[in-house]
PLY file of the C-alpha trace (Angstrom):
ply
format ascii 1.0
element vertex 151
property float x
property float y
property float z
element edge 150
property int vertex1
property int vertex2
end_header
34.34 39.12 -15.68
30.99 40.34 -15.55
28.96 39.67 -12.45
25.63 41.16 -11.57
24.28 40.84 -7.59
21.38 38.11 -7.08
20.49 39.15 -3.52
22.54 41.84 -1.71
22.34 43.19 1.58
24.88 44.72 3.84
25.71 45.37 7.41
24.57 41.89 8.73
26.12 39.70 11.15
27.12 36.28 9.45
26.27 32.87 11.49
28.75 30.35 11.13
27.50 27.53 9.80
30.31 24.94 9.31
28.89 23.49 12.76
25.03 22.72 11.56
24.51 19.89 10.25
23.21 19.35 6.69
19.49 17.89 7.93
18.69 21.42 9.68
18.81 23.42 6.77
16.34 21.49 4.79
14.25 20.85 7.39
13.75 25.00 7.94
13.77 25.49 4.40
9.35 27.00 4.50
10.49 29.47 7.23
10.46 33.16 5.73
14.28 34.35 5.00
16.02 37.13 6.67
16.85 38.89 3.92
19.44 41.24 5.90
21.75 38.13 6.39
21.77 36.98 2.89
24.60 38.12 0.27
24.64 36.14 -2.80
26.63 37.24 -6.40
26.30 35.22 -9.17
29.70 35.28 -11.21
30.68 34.12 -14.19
34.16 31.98 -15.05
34.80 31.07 -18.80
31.31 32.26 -19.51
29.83 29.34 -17.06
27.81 31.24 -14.33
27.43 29.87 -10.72
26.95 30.74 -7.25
28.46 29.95 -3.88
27.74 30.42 -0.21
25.17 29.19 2.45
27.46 30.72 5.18
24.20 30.90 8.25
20.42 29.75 7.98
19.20 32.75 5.66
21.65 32.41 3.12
21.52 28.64 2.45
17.94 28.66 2.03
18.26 31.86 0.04
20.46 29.95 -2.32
18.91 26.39 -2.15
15.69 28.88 -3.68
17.90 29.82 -6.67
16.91 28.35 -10.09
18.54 27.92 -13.56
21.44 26.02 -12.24
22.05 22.40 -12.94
24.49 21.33 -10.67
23.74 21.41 -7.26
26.98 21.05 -5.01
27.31 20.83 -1.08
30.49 20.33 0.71
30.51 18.54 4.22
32.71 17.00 6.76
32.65 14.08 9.67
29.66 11.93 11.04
27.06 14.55 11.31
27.43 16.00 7.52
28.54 19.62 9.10
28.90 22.10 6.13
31.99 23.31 5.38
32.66 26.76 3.38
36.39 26.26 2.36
36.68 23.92 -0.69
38.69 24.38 -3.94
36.46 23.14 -6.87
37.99 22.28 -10.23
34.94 20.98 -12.83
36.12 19.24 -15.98
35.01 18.11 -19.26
35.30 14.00 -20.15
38.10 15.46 -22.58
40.00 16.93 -19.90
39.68 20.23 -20.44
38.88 22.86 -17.11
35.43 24.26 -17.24
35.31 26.12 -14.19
38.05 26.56 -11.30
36.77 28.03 -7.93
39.08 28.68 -4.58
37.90 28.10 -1.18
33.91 28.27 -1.60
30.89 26.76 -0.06
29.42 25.27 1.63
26.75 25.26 -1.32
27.67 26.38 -5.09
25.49 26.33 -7.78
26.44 25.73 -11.43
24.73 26.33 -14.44
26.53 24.03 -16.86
25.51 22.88 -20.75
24.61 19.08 -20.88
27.65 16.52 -21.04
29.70 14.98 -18.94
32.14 16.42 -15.77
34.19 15.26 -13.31
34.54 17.66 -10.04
37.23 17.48 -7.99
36.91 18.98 -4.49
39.97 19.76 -2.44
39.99 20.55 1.49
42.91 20.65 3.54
44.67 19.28 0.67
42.74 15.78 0.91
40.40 15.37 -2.36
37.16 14.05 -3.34
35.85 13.20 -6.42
32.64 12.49 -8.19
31.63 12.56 -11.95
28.21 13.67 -13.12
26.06 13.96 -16.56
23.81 16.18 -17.20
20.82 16.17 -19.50
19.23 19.16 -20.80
17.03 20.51 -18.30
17.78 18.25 -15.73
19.21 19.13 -12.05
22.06 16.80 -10.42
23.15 17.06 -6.77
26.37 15.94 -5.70
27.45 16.44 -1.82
31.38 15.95 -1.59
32.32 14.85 1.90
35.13 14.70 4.50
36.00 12.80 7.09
36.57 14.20 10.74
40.73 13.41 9.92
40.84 16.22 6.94
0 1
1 2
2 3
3 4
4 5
5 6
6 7
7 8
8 9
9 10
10 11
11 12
12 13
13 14
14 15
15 16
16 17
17 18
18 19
19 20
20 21
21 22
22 23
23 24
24 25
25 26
26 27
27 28
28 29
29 30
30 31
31 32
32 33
33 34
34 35
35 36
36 37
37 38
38 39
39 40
40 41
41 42
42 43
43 44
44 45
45 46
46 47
47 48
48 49
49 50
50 51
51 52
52 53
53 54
54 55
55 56
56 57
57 58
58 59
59 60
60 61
61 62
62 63
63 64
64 65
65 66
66 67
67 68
68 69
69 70
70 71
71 72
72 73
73 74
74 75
75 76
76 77
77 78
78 79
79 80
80 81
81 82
82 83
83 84
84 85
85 86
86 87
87 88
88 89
89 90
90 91
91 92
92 93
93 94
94 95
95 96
96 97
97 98
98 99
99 100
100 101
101 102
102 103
103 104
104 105
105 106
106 107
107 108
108 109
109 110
110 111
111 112
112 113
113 114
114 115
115 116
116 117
117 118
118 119
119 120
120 121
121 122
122 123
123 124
124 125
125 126
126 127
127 128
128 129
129 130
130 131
131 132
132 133
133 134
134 135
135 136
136 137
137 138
138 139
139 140
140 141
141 142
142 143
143 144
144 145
145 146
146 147
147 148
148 149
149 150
């Protein structure tokens, strides 16, 4: 698997996230980035690239900055959207077939996939969510799986 590092910076401490809501991120998104607190590797599964992370402030709006990726995926959980970093991800074609299979990521990955059709299944605390998306060439979908307080 070949992998190459987008942003990497060590020896910074990590905020926990999974407690902010969704609405502060975007709304500090023009503030400048601490670039000390931000670790993001794009990898590559089946030759379909993505990214995952958005663990603390720097980091999510490090990766919300990211471009070439055309699915846009955030994971949260109960009544005030709180991220949540520990999802299992399985993407699939309309045919059936798995595109990409991911193991306890978040709370934001990035995809770049070819145009067509998928169906993502998210899994947390072995309760599911579902959505099914198309993408056209060039365009950018979002899709925010969420949880209930109870999973």
């Amino acid at each position: 698997m070949r992998s190459f590092r987008l942003l990497a910076f060590s020896g910074a401490a990590v905020v926990a996230l999974s407690g902010l809501p969704a609405a502060v991120l975007h709304a500090a998104s023009s503030e400048p980035i601490d670039t000390s607190a931000v670790q993001l590797e794009q990898q590559q599964q089946n030759g379909i690239a993505y990214l995952s992370g958005g663990i603390g402030l720097d980091e999510s709006r490090a990766i919300q900055q990211a471009k070439g990726y055309s699915l846009h995926m955030t994971f949260s959980t109960g009544p005030g959207n709180k991220y949540v970093p520990d999802v299992d991800v399985a993407i699939q074609n309309m045919q059936g077939h798995s595109v990409l299979t991911l193991s306890q990521v978040g709370p934001i990955v990035y995809v770049q996939l070819p145009p067509g059709k998928y169906v993502i299944v998210g899994t947390r605390n072995g309760h599911e969510q579902r959505g099914t998306i198309e993408l056209q060439g060039g365009t950018v979908r979002d899709l925010n799986l969420h949880w209930s307080d109870a999973t």
